[in-house]
PyMOL Python script that loads the backbone (N, CA, C, O; Angstrom):
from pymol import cmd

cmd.read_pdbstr("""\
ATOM      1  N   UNK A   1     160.666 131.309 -74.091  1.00  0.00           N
ATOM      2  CA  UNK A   1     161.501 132.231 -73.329  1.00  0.00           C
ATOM      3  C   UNK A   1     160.735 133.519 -73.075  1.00  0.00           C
ATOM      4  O   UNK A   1     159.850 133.875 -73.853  1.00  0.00           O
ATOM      5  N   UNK A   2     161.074 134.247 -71.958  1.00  0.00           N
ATOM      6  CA  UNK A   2     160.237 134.837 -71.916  1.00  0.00           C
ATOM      7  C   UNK A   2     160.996 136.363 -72.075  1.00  0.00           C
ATOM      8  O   UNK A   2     162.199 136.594 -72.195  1.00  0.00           O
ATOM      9  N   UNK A   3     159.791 137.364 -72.029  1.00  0.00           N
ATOM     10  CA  UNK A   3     160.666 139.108 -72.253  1.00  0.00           C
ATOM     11  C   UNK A   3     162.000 139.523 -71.560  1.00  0.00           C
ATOM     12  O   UNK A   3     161.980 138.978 -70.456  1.00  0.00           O
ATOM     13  N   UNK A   4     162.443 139.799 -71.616  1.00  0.00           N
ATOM     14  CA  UNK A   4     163.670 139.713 -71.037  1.00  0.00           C
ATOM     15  C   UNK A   4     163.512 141.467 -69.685  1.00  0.00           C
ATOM     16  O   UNK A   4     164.301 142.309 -70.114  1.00  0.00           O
ATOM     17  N   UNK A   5     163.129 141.742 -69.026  1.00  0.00           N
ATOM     18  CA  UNK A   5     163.113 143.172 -67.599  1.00  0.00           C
ATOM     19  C   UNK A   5     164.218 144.280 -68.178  1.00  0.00           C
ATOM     20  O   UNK A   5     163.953 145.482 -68.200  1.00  0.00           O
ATOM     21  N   UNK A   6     165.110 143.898 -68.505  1.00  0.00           N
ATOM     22  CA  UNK A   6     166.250 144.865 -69.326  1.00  0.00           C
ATOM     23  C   UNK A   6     165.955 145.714 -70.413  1.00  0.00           C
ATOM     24  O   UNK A   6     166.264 146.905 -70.429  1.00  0.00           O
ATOM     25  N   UNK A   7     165.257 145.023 -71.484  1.00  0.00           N
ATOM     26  CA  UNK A   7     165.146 145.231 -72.624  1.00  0.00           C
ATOM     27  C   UNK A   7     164.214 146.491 -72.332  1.00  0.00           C
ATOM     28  O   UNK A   7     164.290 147.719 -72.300  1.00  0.00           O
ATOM     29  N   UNK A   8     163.351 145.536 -72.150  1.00  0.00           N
ATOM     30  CA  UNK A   8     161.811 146.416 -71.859  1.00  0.00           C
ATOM     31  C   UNK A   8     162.484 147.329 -71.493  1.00  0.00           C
ATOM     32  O   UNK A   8     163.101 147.898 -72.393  1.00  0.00           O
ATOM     33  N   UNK A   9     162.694 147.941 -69.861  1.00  0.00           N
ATOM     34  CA  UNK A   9     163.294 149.393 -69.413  1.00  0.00           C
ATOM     35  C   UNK A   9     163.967 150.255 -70.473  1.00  0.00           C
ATOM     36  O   UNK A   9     163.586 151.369 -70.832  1.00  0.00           O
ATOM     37  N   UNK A  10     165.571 149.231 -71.153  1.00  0.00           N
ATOM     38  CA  UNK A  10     165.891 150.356 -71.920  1.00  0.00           C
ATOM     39  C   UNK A  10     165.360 150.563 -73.206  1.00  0.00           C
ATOM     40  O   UNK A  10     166.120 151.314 -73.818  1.00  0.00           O
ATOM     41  N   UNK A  11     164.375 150.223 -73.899  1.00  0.00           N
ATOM     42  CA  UNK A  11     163.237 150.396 -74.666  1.00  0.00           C
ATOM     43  C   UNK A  11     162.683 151.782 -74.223  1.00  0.00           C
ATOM     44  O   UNK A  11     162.754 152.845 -74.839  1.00  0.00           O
ATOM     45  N   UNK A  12     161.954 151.454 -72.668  1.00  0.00           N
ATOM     46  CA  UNK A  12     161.017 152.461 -72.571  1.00  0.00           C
ATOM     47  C   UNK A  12     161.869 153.379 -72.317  1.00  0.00           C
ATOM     48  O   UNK A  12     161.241 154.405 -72.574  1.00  0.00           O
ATOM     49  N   UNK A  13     163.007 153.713 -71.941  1.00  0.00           N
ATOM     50  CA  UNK A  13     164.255 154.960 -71.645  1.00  0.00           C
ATOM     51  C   UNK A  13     164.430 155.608 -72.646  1.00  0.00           C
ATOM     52  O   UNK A  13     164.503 156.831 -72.526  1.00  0.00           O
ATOM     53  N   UNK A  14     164.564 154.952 -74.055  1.00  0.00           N
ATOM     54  CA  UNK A  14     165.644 155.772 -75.198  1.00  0.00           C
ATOM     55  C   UNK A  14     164.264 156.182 -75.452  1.00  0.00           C
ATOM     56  O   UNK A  14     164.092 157.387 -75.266  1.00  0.00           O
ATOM     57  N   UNK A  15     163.020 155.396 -75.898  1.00  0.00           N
ATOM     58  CA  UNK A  15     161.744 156.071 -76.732  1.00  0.00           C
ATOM     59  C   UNK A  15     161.292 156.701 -75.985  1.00  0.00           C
ATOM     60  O   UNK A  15     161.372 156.481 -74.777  1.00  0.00           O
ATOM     61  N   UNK A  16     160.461 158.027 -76.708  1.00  0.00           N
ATOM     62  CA  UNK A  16     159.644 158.577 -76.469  1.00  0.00           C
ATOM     63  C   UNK A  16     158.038 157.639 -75.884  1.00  0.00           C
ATOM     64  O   UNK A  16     157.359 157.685 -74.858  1.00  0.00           O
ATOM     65  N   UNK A  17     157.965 156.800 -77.259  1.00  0.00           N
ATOM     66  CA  UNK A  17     156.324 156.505 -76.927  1.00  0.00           C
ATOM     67  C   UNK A  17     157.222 154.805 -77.455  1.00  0.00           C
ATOM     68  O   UNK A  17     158.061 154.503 -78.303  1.00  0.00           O
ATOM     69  N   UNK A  18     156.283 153.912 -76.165  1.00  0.00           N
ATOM     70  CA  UNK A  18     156.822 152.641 -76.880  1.00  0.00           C
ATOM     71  C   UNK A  18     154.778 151.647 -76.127  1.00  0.00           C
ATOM     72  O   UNK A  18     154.188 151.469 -75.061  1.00  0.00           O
ATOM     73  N   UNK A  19     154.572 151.330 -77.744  1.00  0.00           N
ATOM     74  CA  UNK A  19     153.290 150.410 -77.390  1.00  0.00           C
ATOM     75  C   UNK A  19     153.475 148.757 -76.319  1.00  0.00           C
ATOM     76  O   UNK A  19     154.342 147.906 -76.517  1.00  0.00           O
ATOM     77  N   UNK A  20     152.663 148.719 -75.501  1.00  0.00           N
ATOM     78  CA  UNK A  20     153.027 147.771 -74.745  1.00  0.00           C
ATOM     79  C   UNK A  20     151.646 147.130 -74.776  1.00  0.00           C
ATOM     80  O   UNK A  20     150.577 147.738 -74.706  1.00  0.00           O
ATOM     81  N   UNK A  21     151.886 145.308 -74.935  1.00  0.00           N
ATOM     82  CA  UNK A  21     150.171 144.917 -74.927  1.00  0.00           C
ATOM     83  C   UNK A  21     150.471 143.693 -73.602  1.00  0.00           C
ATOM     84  O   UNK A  21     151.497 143.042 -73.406  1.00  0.00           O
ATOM     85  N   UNK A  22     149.541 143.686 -73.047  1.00  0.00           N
ATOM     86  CA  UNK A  22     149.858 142.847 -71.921  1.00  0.00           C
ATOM     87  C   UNK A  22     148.469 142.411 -71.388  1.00  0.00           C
ATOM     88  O   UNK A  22     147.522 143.093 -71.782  1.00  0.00           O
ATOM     89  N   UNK A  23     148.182 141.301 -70.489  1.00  0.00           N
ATOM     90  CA  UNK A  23     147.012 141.182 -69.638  1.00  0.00           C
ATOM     91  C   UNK A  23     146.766 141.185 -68.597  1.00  0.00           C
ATOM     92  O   UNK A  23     147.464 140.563 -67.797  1.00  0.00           O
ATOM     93  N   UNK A  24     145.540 141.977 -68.168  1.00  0.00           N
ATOM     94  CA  UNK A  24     145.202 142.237 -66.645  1.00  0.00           C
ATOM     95  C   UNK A  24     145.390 140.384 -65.992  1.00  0.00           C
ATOM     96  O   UNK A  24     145.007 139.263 -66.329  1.00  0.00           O
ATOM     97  N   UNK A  25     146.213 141.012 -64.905  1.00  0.00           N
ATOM     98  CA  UNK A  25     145.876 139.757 -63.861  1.00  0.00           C
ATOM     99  C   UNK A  25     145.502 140.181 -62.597  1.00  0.00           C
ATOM    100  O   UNK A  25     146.176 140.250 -61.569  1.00  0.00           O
ATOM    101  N   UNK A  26     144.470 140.424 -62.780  1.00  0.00           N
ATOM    102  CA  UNK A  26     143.016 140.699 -62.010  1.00  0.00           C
ATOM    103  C   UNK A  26     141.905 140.237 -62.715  1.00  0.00           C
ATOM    104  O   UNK A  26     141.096 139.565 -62.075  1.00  0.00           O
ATOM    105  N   UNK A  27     141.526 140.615 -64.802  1.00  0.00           N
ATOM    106  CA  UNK A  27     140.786 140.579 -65.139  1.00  0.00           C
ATOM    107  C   UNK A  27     140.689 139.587 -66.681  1.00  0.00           C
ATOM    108  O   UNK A  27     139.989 139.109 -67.574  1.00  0.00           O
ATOM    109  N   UNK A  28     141.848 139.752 -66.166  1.00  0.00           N
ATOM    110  CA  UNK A  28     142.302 138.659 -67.890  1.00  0.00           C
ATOM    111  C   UNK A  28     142.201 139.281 -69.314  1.00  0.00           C
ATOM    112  O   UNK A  28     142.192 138.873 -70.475  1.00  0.00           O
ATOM    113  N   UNK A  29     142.141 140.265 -68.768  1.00  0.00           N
ATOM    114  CA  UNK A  29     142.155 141.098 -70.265  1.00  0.00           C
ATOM    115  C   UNK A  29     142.849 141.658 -70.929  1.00  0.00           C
ATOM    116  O   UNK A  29     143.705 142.135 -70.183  1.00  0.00           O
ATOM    117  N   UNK A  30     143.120 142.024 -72.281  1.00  0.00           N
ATOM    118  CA  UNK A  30     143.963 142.456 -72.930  1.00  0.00           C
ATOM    119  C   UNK A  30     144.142 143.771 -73.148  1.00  0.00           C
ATOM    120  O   UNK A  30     143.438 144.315 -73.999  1.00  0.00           O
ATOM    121  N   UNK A  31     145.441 144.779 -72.178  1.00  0.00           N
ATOM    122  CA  UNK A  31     145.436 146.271 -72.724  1.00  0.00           C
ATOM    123  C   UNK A  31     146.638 146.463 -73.803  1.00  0.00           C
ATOM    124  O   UNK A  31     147.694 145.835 -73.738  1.00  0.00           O
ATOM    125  N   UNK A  32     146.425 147.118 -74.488  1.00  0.00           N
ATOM    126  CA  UNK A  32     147.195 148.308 -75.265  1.00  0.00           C
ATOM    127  C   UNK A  32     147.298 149.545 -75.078  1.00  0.00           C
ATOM    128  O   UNK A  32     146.313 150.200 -75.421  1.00  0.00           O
ATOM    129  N   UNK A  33     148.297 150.185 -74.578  1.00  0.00           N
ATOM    130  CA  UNK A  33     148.891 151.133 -74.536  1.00  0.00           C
ATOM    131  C   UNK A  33     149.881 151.743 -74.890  1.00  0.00           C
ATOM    132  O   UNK A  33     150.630 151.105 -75.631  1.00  0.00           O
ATOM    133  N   UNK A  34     150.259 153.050 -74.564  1.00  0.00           N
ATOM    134  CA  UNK A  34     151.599 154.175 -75.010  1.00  0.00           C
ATOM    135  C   UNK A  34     152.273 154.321 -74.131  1.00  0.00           C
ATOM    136  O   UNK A  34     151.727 155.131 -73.382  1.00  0.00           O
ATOM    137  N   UNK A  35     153.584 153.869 -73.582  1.00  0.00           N
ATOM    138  CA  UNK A  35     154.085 154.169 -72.656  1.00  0.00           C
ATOM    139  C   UNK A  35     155.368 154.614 -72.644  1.00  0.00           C
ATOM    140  O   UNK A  35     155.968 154.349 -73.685  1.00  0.00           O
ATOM    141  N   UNK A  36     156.196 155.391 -71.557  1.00  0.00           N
ATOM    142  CA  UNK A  36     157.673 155.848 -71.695  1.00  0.00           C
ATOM    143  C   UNK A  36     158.176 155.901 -70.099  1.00  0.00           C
ATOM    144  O   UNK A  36     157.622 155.777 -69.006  1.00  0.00           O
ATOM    145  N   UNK A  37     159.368 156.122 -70.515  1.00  0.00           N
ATOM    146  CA  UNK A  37     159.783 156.290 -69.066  1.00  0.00           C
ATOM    147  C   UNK A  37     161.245 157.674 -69.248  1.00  0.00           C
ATOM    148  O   UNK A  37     162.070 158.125 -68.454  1.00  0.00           O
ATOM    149  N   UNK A  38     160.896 157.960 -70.883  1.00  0.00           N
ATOM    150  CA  UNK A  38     161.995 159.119 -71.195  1.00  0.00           C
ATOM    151  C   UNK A  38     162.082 160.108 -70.595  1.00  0.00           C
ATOM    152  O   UNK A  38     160.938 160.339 -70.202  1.00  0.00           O
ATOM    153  N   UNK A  39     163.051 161.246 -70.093  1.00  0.00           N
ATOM    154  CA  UNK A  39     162.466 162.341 -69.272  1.00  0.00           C
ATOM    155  C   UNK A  39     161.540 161.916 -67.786  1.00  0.00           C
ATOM    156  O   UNK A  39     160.828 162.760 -67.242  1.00  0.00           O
ATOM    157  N   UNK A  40     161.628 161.018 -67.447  1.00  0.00           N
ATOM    158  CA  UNK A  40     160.471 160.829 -66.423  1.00  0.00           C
ATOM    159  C   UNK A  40     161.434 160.044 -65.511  1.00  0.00           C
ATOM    160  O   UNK A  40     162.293 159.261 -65.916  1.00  0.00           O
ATOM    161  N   UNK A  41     161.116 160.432 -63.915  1.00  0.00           N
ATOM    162  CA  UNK A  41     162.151 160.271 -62.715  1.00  0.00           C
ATOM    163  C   UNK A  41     161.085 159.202 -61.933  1.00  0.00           C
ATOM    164  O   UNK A  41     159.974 159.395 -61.440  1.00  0.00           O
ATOM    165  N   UNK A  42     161.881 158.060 -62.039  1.00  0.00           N
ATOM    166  CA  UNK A  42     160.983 157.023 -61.666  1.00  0.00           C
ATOM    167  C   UNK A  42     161.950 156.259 -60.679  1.00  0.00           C
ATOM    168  O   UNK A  42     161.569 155.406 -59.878  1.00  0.00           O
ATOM    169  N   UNK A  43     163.101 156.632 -60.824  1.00  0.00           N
ATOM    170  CA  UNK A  43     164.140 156.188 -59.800  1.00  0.00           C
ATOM    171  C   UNK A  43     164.981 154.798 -60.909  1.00  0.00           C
ATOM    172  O   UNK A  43     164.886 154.374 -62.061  1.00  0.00           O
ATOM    173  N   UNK A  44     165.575 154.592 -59.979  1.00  0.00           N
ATOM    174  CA  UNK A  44     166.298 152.707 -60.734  1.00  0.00           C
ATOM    175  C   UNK A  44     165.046 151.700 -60.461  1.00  0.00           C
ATOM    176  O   UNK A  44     164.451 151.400 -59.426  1.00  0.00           O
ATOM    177  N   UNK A  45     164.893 151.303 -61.820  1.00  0.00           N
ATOM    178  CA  UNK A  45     164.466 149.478 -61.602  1.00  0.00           C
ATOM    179  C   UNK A  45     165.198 148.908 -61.703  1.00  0.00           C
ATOM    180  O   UNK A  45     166.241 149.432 -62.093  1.00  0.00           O
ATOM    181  N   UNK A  46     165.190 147.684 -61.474  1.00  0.00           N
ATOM    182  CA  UNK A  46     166.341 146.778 -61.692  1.00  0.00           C
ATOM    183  C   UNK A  46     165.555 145.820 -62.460  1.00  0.00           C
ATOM    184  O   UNK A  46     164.372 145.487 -62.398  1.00  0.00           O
ATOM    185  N   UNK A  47     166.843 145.354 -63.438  1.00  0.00           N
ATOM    186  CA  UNK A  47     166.861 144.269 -64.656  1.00  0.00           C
ATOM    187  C   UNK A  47     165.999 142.856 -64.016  1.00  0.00           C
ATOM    188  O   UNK A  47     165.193 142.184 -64.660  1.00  0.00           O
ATOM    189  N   UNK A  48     166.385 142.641 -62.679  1.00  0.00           N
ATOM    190  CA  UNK A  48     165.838 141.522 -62.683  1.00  0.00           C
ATOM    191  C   UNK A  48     164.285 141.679 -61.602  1.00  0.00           C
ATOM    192  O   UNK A  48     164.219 141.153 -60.491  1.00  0.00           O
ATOM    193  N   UNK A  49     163.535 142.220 -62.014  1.00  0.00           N
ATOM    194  CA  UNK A  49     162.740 142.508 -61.544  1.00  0.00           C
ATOM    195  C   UNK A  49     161.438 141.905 -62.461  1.00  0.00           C
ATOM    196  O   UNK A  49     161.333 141.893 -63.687  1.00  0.00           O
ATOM    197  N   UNK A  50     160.301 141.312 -61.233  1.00  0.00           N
ATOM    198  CA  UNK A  50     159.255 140.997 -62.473  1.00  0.00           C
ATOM    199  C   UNK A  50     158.314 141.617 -62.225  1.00  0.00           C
ATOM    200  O   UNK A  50     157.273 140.964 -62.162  1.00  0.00           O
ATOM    201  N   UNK A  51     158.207 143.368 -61.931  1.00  0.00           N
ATOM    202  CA  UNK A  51     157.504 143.851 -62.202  1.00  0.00           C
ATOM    203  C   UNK A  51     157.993 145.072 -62.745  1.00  0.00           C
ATOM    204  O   UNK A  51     159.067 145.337 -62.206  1.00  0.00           O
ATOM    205  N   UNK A  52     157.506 146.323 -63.971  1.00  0.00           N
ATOM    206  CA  UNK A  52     158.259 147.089 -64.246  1.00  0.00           C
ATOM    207  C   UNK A  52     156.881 148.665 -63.912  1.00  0.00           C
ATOM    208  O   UNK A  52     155.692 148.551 -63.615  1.00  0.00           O
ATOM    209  N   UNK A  53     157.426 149.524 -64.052  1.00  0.00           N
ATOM    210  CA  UNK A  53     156.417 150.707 -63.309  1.00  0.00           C
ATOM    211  C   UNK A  53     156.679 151.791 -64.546  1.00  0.00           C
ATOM    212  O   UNK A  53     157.677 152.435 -64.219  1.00  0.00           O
ATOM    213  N   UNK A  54     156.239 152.201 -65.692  1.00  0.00           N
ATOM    214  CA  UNK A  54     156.154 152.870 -67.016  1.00  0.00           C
ATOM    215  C   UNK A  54     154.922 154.288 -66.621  1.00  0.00           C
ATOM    216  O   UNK A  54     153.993 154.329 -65.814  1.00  0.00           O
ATOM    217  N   UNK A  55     155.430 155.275 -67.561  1.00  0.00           N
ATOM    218  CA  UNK A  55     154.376 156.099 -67.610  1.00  0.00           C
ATOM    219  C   UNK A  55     153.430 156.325 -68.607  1.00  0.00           C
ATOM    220  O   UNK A  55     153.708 156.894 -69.662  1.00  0.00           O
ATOM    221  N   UNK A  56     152.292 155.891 -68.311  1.00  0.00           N
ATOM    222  CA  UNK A  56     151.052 155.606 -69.218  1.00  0.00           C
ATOM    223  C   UNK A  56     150.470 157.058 -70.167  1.00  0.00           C
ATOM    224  O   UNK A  56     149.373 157.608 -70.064  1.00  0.00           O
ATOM    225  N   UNK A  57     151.375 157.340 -70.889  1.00  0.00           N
ATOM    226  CA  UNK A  57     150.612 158.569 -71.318  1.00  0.00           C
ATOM    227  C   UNK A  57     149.616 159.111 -72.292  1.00  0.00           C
ATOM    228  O   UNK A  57     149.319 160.248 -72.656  1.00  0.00           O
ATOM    229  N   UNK A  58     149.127 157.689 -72.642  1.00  0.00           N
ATOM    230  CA  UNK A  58     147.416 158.095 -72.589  1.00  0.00           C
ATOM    231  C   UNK A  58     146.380 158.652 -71.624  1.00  0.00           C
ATOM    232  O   UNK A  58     145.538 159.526 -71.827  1.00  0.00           O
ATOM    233  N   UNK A  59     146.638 157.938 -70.514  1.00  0.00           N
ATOM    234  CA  UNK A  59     146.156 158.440 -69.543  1.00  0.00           C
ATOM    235  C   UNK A  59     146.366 159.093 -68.222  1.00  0.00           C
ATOM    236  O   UNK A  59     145.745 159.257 -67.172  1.00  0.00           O
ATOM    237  N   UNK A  60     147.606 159.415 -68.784  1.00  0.00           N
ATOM    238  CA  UNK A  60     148.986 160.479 -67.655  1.00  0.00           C
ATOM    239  C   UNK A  60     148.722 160.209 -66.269  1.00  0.00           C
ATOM    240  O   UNK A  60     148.078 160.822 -65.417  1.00  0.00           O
ATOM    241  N   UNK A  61     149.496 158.947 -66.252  1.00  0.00           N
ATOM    242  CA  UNK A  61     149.519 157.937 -64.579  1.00  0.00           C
ATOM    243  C   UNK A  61     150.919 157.117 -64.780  1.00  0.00           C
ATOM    244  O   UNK A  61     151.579 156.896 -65.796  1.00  0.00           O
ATOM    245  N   UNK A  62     151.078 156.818 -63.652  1.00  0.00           N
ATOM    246  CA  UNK A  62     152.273 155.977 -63.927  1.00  0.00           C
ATOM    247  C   UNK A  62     151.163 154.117 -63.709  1.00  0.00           C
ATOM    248  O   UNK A  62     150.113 154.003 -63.077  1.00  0.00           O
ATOM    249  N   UNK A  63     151.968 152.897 -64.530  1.00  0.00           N
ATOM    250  CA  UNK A  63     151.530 151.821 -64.427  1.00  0.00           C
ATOM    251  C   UNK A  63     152.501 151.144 -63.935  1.00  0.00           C
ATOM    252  O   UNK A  63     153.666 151.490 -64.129  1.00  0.00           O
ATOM    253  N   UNK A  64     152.213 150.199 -63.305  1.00  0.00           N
ATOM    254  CA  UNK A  64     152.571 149.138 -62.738  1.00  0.00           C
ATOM    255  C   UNK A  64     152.155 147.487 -63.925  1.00  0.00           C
ATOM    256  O   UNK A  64     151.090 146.918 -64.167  1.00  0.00           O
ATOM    257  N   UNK A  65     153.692 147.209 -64.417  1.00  0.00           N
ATOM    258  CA  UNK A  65     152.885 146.293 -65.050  1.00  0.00           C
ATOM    259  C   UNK A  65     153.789 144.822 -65.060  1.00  0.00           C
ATOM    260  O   UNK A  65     155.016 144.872 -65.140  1.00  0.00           O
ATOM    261  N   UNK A  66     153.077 143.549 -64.974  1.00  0.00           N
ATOM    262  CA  UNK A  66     153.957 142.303 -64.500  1.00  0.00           C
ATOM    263  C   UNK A  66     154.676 141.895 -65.771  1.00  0.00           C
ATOM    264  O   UNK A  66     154.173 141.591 -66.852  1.00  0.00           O
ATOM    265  N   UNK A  67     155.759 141.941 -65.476  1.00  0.00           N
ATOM    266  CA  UNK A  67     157.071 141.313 -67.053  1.00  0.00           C
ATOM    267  C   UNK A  67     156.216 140.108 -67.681  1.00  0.00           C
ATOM    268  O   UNK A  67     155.959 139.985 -68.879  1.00  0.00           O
ATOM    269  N   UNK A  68     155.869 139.340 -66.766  1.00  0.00           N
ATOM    270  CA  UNK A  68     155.485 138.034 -67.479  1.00  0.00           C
ATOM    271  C   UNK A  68     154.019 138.098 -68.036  1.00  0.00           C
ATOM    272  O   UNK A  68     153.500 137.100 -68.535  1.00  0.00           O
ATOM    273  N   UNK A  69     153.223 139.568 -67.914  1.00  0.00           N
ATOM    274  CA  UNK A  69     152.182 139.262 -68.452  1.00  0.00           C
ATOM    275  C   UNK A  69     152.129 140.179 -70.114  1.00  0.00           C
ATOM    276  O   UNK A  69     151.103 140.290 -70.786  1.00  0.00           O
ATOM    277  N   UNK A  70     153.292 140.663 -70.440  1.00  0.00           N
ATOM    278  CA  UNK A  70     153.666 140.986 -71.925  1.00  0.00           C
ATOM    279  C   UNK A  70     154.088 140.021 -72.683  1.00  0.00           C
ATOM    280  O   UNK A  70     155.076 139.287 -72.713  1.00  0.00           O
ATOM    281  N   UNK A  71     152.542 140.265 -73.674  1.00  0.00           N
ATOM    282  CA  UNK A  71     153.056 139.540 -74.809  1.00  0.00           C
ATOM    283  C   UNK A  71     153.874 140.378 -76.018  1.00  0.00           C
ATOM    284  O   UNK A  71     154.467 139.710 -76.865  1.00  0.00           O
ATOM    285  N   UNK A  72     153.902 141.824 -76.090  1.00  0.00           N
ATOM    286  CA  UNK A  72     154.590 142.548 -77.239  1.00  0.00           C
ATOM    287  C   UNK A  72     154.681 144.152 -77.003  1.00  0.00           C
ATOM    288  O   UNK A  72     153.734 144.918 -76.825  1.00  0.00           O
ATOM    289  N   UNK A  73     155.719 144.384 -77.037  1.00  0.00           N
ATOM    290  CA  UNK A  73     156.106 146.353 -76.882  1.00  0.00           C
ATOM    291  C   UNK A  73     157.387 146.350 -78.356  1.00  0.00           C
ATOM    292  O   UNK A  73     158.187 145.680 -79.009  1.00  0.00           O
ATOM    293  N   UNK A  74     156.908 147.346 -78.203  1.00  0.00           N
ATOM    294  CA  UNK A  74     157.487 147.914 -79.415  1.00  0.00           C
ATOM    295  C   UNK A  74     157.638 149.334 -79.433  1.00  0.00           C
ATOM    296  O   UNK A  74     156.714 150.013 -78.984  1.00  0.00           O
ATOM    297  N   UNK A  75     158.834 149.974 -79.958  1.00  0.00           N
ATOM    298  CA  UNK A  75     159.304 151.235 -80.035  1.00  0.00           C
ATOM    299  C   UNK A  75     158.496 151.907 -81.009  1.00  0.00           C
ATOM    300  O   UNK A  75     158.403 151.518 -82.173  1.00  0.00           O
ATOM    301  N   UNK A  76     157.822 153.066 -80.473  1.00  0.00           N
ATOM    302  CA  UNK A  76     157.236 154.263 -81.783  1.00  0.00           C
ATOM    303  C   UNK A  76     158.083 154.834 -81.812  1.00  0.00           C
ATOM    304  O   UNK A  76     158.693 155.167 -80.796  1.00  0.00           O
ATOM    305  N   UNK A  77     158.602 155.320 -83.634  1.00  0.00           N
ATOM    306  CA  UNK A  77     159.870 156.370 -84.160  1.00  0.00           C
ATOM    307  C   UNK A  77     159.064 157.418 -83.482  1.00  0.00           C
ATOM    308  O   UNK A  77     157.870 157.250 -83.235  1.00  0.00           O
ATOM    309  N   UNK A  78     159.893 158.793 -83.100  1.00  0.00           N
ATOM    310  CA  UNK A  78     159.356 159.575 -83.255  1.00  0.00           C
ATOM    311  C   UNK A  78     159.035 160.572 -84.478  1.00  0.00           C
ATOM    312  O   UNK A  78     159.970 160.830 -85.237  1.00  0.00           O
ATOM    313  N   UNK A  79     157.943 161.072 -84.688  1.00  0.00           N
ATOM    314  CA  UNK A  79     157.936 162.196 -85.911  1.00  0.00           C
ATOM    315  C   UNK A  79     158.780 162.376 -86.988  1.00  0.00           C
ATOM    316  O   UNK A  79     158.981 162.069 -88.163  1.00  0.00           O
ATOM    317  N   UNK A  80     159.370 163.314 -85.605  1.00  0.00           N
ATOM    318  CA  UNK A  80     160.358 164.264 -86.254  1.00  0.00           C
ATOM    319  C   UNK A  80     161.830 163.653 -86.686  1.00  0.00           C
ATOM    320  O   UNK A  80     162.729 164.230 -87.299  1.00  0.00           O
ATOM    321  N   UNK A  81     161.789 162.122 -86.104  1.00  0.00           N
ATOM    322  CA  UNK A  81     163.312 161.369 -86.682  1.00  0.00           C
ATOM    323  C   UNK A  81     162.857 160.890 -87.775  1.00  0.00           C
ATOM    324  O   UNK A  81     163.599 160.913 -88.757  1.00  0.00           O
ATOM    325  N   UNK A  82     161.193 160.197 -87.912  1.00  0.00           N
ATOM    326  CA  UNK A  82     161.054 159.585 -89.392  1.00  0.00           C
ATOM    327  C   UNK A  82     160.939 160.555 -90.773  1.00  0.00           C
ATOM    328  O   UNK A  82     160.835 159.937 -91.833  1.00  0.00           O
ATOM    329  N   UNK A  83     160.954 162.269 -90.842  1.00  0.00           N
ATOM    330  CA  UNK A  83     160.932 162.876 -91.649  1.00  0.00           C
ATOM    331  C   UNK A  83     162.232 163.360 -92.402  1.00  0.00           C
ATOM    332  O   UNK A  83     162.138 164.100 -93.381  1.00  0.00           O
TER     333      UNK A  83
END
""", "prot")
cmd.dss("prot")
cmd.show_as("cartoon", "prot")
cmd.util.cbc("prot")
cmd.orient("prot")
């Protein structure tokens, strides 16, 4: 089964920083990154969409990235909630 377009979004909405690992399909390769979409005006995606558009803030860009090419995201606590 695969990631579910929903999740992901409201993942990247409530967190601050949420790690996303996925592969280029252009290059076949494997990135890891920090991404959010908290505070950030990106308009509506929609749930059933198989592509989702996150803001990369490692490298402060927005990404474009294909649902079906994530294999794992995951929510970072922030800081100041884990103290």
């Amino acid at each position: 089964m695969s990631i579910q377009t929903g999740i992901i979004l409201r993942t990247l909405s409530e967190s601050s920083r949420v790690e996303i690992i996925f592969e280029s399909l252009t290059s076949n390769k494997i990135h890891k990154g920090i991404y959010t979409l908290r505070n950030r005006n990106v308009g509506r995606q929609s749930n059933d969409s198989d592509t989702i558009v996150a803001w990369d803030l490692e490298n402060k860009k927005w990404q474009d990235i294909r649902v079906s090419t994530i294999t794992q995201f995951m929510g970072i606590p922030d800081e100041s909630q884990s103290k």
